[in-house]
N, C-alpha and C positions, 0 to 999 in steps of 0.2 A: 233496376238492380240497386239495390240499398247498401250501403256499408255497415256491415256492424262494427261497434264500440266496445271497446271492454275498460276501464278501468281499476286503478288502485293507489290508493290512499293509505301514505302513512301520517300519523300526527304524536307531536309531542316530541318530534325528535329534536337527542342536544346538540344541535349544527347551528349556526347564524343562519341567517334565512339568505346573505350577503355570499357568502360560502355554498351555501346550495346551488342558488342561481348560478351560478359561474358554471357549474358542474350540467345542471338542466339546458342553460344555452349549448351547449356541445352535441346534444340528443336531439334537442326538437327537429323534426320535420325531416329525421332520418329513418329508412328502413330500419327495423329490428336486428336483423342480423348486422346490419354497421353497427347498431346504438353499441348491441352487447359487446361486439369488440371493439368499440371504443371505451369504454366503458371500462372493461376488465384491462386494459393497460393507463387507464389515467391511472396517477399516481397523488390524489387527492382523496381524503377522507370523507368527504360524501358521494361518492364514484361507485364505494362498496353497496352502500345505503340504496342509491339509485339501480344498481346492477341488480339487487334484489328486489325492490319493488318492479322495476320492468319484468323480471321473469313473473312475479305475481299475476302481473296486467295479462303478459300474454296467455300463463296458465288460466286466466279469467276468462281470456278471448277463444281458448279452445274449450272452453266450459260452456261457450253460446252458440257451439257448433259453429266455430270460423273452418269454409274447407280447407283452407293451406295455409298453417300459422309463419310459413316463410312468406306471404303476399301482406301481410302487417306494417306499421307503420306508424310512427311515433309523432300522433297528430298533435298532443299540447303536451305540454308536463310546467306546471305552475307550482312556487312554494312560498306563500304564504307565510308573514311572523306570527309565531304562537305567544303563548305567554313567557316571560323573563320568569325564570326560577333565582329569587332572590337570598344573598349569602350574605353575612355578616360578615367583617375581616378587625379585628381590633386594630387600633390605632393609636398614637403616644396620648397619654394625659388623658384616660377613660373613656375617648371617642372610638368610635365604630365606621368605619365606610363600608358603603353598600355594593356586593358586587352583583350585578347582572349577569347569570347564567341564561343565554338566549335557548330559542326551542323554536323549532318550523314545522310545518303543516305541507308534505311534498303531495302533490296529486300527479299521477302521468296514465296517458289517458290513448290507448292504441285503437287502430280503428284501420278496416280493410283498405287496402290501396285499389279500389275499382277498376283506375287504368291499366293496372299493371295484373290484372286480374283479367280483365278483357284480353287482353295481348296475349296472357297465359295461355288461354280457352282458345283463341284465334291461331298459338300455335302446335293446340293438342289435335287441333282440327284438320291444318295442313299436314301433319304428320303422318294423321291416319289416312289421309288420301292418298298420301303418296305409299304407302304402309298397301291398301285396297289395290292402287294401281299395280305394283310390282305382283303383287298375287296373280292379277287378271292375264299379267303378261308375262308367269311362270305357268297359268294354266292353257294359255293359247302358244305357248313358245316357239314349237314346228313351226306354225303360221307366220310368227314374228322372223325366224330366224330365215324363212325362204324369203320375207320383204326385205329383208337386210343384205341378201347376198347379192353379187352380180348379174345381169340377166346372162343366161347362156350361151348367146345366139352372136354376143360381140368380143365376149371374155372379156373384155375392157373396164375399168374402174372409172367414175367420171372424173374430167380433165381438174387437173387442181388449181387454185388462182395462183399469179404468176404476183410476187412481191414486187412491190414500187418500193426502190430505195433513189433518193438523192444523193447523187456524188458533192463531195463535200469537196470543196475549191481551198487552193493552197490558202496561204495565210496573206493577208491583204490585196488578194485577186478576186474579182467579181466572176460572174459564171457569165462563160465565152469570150473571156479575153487570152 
């Protein structure tokens, strides 16, 4: 059983690449549905950015036929520095300083959770058995309900077990004095 992959890649966005990371460490290596609600209450400006690419990635991932895009999972998301968009700002006595407008390159990159995936399967499978069972023992029920009753010949219920409790000894007295 293989995991698929889905990714998406934005580039050229105006964020520090410093400012992304911060935001991308908070995702990685979580379930989807955590990422997005973590995500949608961060209160940082690349959070919005990130929340949109992750729905991308997954809308990706149900594009390559993922069966259950809740079993997803936020296997890397890396961002990359782009190029500086550089600005000119004048300055006293005919100089110029340069400013550096930064831009990042974010990839995040989702990919099946196989164990959690297995578990799923292992317990669609128990369910249905017990789901199969309850049938077999609504369609045999007479049968079941006369093995369930008393036999008739003693009217008696079996004996029930008799509780073990220890008496609890006054306070700084040992048991049998």
């Amino acid at each position: 059983m293989e995991a698929i992959e889905a990714s998406a890649t934005l580039r050229f966005h105006r964020i520090s690449q410093q400012k992304a990371k911060l935001v991308a460490d908070m995702i990685r290596g979580r379930k989807v549905e955590d990422a997005v609600r973590v995500l949608t209450f961060t209160d940082k400006r690349g959070a919005r950015v990130m929340l949109k690419l992750l729905k991308s990635a997954i809308a990706n991932a149900e594009g390559k036929h993922v069966e259950d895009p809740e079993l997803l999972q936020v296997s890397r998301v890396w961002v990359n520095k782009g190029p500086y968009l550089r600005r000119q700002m004048p300055r006293a006595r005919g100089r110029a300083d340069t400013l550096h407008r930064p831009t990042a390159h974010i990839t995040i990159v989702v990919k099946e959770d196989v164990e959690a995936k297995r578990l799923a399967e292992e317990r669609r499978a128990a369910q249905e058995a017990k789901k199969a069972k309850k049938r077999a023992a609504k369609k045999g029920q007479p049968e079941a309900a006369k093995a369930a009753a008393p036999a008739p010949e003693t009217g008696e219920a079996p004996a029930a077990k008799k509780a073990t409790t220890r008496k609890k000894s006054p306070k700084g007295k040992k048991d049998g004095e």
